[in-house]
C-alpha positions in Angstrom: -13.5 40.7 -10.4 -10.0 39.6 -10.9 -8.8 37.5 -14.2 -8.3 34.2 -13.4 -5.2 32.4 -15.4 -6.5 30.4 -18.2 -7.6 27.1 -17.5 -5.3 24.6 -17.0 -7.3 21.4 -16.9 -11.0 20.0 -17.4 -13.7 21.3 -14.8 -15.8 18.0 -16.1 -13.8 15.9 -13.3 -10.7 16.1 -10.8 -7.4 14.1 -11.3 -4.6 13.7 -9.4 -1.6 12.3 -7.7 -1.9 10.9 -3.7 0.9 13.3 -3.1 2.6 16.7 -4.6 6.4 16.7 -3.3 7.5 13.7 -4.8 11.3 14.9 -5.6 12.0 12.6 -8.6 9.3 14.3 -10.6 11.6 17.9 -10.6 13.0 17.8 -13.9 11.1 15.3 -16.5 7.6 16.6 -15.0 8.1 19.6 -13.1 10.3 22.2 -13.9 13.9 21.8 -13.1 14.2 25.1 -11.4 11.5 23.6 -8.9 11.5 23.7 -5.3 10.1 23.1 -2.1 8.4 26.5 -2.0 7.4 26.2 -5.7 6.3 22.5 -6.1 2.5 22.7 -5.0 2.2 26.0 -7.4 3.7 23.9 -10.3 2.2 20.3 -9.8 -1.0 22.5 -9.3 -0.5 23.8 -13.2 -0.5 19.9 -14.1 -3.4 18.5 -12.2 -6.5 20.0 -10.6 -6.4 18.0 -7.1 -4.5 16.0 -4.7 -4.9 13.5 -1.6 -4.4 15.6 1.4 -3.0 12.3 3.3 -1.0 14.6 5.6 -3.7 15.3 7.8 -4.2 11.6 8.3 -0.9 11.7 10.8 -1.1 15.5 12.2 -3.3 18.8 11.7 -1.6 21.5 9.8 -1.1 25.1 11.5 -4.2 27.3 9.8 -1.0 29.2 8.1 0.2 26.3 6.0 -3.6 26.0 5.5 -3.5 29.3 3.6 -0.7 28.9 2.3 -1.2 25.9 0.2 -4.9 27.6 -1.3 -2.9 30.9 -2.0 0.3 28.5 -4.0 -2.7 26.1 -5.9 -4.5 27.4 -8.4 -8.2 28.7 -8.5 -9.5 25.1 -10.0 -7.4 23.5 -7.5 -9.2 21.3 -4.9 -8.0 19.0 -2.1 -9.3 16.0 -0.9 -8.5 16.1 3.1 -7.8 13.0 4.6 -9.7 12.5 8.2 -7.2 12.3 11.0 -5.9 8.8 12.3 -7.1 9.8 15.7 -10.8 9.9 14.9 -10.8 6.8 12.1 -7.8 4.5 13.7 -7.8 5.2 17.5 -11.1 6.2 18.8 -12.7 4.4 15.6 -15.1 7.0 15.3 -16.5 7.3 18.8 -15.5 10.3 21.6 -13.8 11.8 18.8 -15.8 15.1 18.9 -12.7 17.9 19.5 -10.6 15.3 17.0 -13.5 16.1 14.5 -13.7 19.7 15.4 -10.5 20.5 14.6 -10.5 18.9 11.3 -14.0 20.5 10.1 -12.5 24.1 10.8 -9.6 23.3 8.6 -12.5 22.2 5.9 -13.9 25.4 7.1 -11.4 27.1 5.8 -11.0 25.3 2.7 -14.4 25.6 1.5 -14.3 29.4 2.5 -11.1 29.7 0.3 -12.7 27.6 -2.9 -10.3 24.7 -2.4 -12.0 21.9 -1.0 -12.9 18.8 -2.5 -14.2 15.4 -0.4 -12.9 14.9 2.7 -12.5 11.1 3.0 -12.6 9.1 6.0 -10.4 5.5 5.4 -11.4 3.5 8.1 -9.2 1.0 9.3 -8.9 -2.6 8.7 -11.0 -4.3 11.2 -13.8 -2.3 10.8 -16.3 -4.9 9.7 -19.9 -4.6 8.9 -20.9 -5.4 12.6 -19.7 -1.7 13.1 -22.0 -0.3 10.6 -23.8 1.5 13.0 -20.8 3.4 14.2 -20.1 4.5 11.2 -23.9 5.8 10.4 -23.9 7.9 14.1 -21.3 9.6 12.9 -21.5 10.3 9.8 -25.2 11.8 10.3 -23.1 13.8 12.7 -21.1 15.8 10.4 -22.0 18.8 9.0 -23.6 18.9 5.5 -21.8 21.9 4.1 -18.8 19.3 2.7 -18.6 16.2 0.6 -17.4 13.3 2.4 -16.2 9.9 0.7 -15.7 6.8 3.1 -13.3 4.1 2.2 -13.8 0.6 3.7 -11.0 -1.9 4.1 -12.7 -5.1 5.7 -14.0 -7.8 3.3 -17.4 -8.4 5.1 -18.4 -5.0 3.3 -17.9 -6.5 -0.4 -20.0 -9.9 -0.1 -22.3 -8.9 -2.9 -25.1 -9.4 -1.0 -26.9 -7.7 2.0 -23.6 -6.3 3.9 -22.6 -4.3 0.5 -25.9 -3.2 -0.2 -26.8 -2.0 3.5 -23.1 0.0 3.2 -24.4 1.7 -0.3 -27.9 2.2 1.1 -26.6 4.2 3.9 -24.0 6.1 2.1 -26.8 6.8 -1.1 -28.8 8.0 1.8 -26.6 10.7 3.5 -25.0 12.0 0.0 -21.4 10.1 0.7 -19.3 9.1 -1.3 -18.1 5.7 -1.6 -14.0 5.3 -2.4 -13.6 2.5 -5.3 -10.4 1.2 -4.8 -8.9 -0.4 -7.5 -6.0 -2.4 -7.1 -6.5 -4.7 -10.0 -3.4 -3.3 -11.8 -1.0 -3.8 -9.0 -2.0 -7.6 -8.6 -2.3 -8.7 -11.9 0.4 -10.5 -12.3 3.6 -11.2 -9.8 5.9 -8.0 -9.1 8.5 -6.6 -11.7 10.6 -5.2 -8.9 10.9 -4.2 -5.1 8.5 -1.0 -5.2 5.5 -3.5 -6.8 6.4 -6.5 -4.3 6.7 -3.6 -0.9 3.1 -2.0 -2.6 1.5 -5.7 -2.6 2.2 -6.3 0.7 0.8 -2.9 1.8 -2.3 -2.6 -0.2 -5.3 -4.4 0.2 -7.5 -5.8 -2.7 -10.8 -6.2 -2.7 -13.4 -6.6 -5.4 -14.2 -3.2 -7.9 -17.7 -1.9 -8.6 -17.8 1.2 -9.7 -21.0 2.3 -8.5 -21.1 5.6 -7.4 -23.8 6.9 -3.8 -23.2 10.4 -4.5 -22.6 13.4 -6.1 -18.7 13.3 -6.4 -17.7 9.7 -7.5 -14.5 9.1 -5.4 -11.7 6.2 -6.7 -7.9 5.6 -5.7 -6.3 4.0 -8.5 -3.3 1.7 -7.9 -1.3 1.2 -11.3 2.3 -0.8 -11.6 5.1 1.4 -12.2 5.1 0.0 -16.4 2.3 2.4 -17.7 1.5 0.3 -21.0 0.4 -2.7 -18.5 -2.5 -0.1 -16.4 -4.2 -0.3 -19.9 -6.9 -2.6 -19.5 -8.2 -1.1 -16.1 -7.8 2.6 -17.2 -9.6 1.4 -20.3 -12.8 0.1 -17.9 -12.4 3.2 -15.1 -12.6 5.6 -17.9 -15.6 4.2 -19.1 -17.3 4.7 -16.1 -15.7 8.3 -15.5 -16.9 9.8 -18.4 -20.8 7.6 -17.4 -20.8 9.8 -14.5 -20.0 12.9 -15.9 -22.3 12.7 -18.5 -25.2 12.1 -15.5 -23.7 15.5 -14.2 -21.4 14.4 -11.8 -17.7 15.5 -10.8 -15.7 12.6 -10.6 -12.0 12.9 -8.1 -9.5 10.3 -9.7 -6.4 9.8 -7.9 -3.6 7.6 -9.7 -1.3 5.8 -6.6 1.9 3.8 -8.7 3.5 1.3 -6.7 6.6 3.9 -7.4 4.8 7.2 -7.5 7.9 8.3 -9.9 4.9 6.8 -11.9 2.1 8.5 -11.1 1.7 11.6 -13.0 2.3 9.8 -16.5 -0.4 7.3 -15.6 -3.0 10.0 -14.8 -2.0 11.6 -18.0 -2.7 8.1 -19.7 -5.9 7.7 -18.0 -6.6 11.6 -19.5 -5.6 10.8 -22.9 -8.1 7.6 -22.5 -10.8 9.6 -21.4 -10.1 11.7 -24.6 -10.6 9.2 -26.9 -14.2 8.6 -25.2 -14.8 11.9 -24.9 -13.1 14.7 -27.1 -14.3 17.7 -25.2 -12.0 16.7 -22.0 -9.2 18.6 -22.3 -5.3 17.1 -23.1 -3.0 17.0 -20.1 -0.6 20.7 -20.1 2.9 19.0 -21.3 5.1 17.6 -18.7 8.5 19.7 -18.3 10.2 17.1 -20.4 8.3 17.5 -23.2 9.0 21.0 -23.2 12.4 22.0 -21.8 15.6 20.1 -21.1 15.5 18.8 -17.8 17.6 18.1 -14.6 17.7 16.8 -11.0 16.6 19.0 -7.9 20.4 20.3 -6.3 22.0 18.3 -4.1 20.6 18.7 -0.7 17.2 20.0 -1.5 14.6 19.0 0.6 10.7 19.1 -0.1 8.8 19.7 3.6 5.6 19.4 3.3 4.8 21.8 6.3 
């Protein structure tokens, strides 16, 4: 059996960034020699997953597919996003070649020890009178994969009958459901353009964070002055380090309204979870705190494909 690299980060939960080529963090958290062909290998030595948003818009070609699980590491585990053409134009109905496509790129995932939940967002106006929808077709997919389903219409968090006829369906097929947490973002008015653009893009809805399933899904949304995420990362470590106590692998994915941000929130959420829990392991150090930095050339451009 070949020697695995020594491990990077905990194996008690996931955490990660909603993206891995974000240019400004080349230098102060990535080193500065980083590039394009180099950037998922060393954002994959920080963090042990990522949002796969990509395939929301387009399918990869099965060689980036490989490519990306050869460049992570052997922790490493992506959470691919269900296309926009199954969840936003055919709103989950007629969508079986749509969904055929994607489930042999999760295929290929799982095959390659890579794959973490694949979640479906569903789009706005999909209210609770499209429940059943949603049930056809999730006891449709295969059960080989985690799925997490996040809602986005308010008629699913009325505390009541709609919300628990949502969890009792998702409990019931072993999905996840996505806790969105916006509450740092609208706290209090926005500090600058990036935190006014994100509120008007970003929905926010109430927070439970009850978990239907095995791998407790959430997409935090922090503002870009870390020291204000406090209180929430406070409560959301809390109940991350509840689930994996009860066994469970919790995916945390920390969104900033600039996600120049990001990383140094997730390692504050980390260093929370720490304090509750001493046997998670410290975040690796960011390139700053261990090398002089500087800025990716001029002209250096991070495709994702």
């Amino acid at each position: 059996m070949a020697q695995t690299e020594p491990t990077r980060h905990t194996s008690a939960y996931y955490l990660g960034c909603p993206i891995w080529t974000e240019p400004s963090w080349i230098g102060p958290i990535l080193p500065s020699k980083t590039n394009s062909k180099t950037i998922l290998k060393a954002y994959s030595k920080l963090f042990n997953t990522v949002e796969g948003g990509s395939t929301f818009y387009a399918l990869p070609p099965m060689a980036t597919i490989e490519r990306w699980m050869a460049e992570a590491g052997p922790n490493f585990r992506f959470a691919m996003k269900f296309p926009k053409a199954i969840s936003h134009e055919r709103r989950l109905m007629a969508a079986h070649n749509e969904t055929a496509a994607f489930l042999k790129i999760l295929e290929a995932m799982a095959d390659g020890g890579r794959l973490g939940p694949a979640f479906l967002q569903l789009p706005p106006s999909f209210n609770i009178n499209s429940i059943d929808i949603l049930e056809a077709y999730i006891k449709n997919l295969p059960s080989d994969f985690n799925y997490a389903v996040e809602i986005r219409h308010i008629s699913f968090f009325d505390n009541a009958d709609n919300q628990q006829r949502l969890d009792d369906l998702l409990s019931n097929e072993k999905v996840n459901k996505v806790i969105f947490d916006s509450r740092p973002l609208f706290s209090s008015e926005p500090q600058d353009p990036k935190e006014a653009e994100a509120q008007k893009r970003k929905p926010h809805f109430p927070v439970h964070y009850d978990s239907t399933a095995d791998t407790p899904f959430v997409r935090f949304i922090a503002r870009n002055e870390i020291e204000v995420n406090a209180p929430w990362i406070k409560e959301s470590a809390q109940a991350v380090n509840k689930w994996i106590l009860e066994g469970k692998k919790p995916y945390i994915f920390i969104h900033a309204a600039d996600e120049a941000n990001a990383p140094r929130v997730a390692k504050a959420f980390n260093d929370q979870l720490r304090r509750i829990n001493p046997l998670i392991p410290k975040t690796p150090p960011f390139a700053s705190e261990t090398s002089p930095s500087s800025p990716p050339a001029d002209g250096e451009q991070l495709d994702l494909f």
